[in-house]
N, C-alpha and C positions, 0 to 999 in steps of 0.2 A: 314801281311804275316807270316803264322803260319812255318817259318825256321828259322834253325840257321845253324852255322857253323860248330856246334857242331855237328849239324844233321847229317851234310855230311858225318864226319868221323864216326859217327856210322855207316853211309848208308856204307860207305865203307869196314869197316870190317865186316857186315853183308852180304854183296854178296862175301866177297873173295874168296871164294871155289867155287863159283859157276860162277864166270866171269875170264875175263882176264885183265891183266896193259897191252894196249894194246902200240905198237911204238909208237914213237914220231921221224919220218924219218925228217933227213936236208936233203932238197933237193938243190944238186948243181947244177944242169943244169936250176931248175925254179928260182933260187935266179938269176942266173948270168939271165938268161932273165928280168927277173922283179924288177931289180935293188934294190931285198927286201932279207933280211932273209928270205928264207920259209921253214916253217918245217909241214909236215904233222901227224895229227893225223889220226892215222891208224884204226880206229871202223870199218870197212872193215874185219878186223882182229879176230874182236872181237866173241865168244861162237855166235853160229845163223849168223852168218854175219852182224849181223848190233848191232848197240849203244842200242837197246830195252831192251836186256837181263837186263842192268844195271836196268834199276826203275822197271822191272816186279816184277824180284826176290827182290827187294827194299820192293815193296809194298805187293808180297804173304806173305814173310819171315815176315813183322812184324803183320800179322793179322793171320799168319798161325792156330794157334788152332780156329780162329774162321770161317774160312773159310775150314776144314777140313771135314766137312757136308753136303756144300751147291756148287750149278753148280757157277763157272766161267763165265761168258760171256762179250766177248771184240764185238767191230767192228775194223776192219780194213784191210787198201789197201795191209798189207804183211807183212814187219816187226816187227810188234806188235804182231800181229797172231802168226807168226813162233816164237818169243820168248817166248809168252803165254803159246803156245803147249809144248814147250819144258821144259818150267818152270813147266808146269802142273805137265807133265809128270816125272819130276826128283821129284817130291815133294808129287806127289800121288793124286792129286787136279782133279775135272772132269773139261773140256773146253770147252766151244761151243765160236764158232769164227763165226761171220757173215761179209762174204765178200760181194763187189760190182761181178756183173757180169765181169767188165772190170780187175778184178786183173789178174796177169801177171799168166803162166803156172806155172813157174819156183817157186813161193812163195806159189801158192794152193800146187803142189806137197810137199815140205820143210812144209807146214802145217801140211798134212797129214800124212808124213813119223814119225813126232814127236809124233804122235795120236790124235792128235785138231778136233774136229766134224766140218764139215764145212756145212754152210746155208750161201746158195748164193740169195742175196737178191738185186734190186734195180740197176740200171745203176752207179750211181757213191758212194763214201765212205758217202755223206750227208745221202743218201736215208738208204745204210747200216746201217749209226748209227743211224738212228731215230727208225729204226725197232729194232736194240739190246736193244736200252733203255726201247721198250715198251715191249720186251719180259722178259727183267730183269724185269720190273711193276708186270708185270699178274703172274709170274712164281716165283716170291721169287729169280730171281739168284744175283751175285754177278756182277753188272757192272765194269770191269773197263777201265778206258780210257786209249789210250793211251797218253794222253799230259794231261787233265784237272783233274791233280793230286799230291798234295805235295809230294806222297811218289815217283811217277815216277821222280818229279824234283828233290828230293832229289837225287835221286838214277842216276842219268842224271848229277847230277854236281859232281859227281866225276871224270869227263872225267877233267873238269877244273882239277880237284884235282893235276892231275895226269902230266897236261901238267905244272903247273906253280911248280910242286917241281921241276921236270924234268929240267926245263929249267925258270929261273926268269928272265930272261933276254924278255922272250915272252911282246910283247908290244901290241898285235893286234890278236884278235882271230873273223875268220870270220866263220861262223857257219849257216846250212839250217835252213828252218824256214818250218814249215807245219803247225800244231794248236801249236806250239811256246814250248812243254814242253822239248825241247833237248835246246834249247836256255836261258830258262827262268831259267833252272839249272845252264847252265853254264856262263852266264851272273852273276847271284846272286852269286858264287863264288869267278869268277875273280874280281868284283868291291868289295866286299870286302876286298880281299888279296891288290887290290891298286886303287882308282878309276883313274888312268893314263892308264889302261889297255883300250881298246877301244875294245871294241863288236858289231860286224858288222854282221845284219841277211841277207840270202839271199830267195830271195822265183823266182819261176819262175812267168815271164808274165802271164802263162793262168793261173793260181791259186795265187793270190795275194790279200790273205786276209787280211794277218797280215800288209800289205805294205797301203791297204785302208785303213784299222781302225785304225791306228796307225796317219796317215794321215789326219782321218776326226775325232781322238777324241774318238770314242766308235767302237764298234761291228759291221761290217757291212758286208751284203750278199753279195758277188763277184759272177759275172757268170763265170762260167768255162769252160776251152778249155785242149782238150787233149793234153799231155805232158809225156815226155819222163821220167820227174820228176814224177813219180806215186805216191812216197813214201811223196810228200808234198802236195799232191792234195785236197782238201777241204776247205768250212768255218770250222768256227771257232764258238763251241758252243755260247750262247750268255749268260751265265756266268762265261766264262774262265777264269779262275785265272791266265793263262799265260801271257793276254793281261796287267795285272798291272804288271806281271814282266816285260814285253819288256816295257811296257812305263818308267818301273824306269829306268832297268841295263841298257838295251840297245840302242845304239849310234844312230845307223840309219839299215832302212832294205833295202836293195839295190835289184833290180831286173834283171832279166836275161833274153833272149830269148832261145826259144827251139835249133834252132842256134848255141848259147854260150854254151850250155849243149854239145851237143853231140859234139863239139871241143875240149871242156875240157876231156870226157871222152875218144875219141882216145887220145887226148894229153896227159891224165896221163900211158896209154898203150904203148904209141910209148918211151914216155921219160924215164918210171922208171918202167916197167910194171907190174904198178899197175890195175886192174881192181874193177873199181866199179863202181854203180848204178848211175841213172840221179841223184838222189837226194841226192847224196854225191856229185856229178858234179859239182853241182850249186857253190859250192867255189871255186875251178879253176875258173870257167865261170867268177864269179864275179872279180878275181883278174887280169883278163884280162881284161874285159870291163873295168875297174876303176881304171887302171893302176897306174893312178897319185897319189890316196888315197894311196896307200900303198910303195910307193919309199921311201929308206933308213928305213924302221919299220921292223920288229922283228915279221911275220907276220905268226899265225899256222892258216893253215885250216882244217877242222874238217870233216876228210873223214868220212862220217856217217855210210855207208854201203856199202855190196859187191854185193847184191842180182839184178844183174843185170839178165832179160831174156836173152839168149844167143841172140834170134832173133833180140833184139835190139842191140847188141853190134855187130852182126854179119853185119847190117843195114847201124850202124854209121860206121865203120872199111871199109864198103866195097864203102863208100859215098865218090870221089875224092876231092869235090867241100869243105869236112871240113878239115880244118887246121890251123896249127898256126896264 
């Protein structure tokens, strides 16, 4: 694994003008529920609404003269896109973003307001990225992923960075999982600074890639089911360098129902209100189903994003039957 630690803190002072330290909230009313320390990291907070910003600018900023001539092109379900764009655009860089049909209103619009070309391509984010990689082939552009990338993880584990100065006392960092580069950062991190630290992925039911392969050993194709979690929705290339970080750093990846998602997200609304997306959800979700793993631990969950559709927040909010 081509990091270091050392990485980190360059990746660190390399995006500081251009990101945020974002909180590190104690929450009292989920501690005294969940018999745990909980403190939330706020990426919700974060430049774009979501954790993306960090490894975008990671990775334009260190290839910047060589990438000052040539097209940009990502895929993705939204928060990669809207950081991309945004990164573009503050750095002078051209972008083409290729989404799925099913991306949310609310992330195509945040796309475009940043100036990101968009090409809607494909019903889900798989069909998307197989089309950007063949149009980076034919076209000379600049692919980059969002998860299957050093410079993204580097730029991704400064979020650890940030929680364990903050707070060393954190013992338990639970953290989304989609193609694994927000975990594979901060996993390689935290188990560094102490292998006692325990890292805990979460992925939803209907997209449980990283929870099979990790399960049966290698790479493996999941069928997919719609989810409230958009932002972790896909396989997982099949030579991800994330999949050996989760097999090293990573403790276990826990799973969630669509159910647990939208609970957890009125639940961080009604209690602290915070508002964020399914796929920052999914850590609330997970510290409710799995109560017991985390009684008496020192436990941050890793609010990933804010970029929630309103129609979905307007959905869950308005749904009697979710609750604590």
């Amino acid at each position: 694994m081509d990091i270091s630690v050392k990485d980190v803190y360059e990746a660190r002072a390399r995006i500081r003008k251009y990101t945020r330290k974002t909180p590190l909230f104690y929450s009292h009313t989920l501690s005294s529920i969940y018999g745990a320390e909980v403190y939330l990291k706020l990426e919700n907070f974060q430049v774009t609404g979501s954790f993306k910003v960090r490894g975008v600018f990671n990775k334009l900023l260190k290839h910047l003269d060589k990438y000052r001539h040539k097209v940009i092109i990502t895929a993705s379900m939204g928060n990669h896109a809207i950081a991309l764009s945004y990164a573009s655009r503050i750095l002078g860089l051209k972008s083409i973003i290729v989404v799925p049909s099913n991306i949310t209103k609310i992330k195509k619009r945040r796309i475009e307001n940043y100036g990101g070309e968009i090409l809607i391509y494909g019903k889900d984010y798989d069909e998307a990225e197989h089309y950007a990689r063949k149009l980076s082939e034919e076209k000379n552009y600049v692919y980059v992923s969002p998860y299957n990338d050093i410079d993204m993880i580097e730029g991704n584990a400064t979020i650890s960075l940030e929680v364990i100065e903050e707070n060393p006392n954190i013992d338990t960092l639970l953290v989304p999982v989609g193609g694994g580069g927000l975990i594979s950062g901060i996993s390689f991190l935290a188990k560094n600074f102490s292998n006692q630290i325990r890292v805990l992925g979460v992925q939803s039911e209907a997209s449980p890639a990283m929870y099979e392969s990790v399960k049966r050993g290698k790479i493996v194709k999941v069928n997919l089911y719609p989810s409230i979690a958009e932002g972790l929705h896909g396989n997982i290339e099949e030579d991800s360098i994330t999949f050996e970080f989760v097999k090293r750093f990573v403790d276990e990846i826990l799973l969630v129902s669509e159910e647990d998602i939208k609970i957890a997200i009125k639940t961080l609304y009604e209690l602290e209100g915070i508002i964020v997306e399914g796929a920052a959800a999914v850590t609330l979700a997970a510290l409710k189903r799995y109560k017991e793993k985390f009684m008496n631990s020192h436990v941050c969950l890793v609010l990933s994003g804010g970029n929630i559709d309103p129609k979905h927040f307007i959905e869950v909010w308005s749904d009697n039957r979710l609750w604590l």
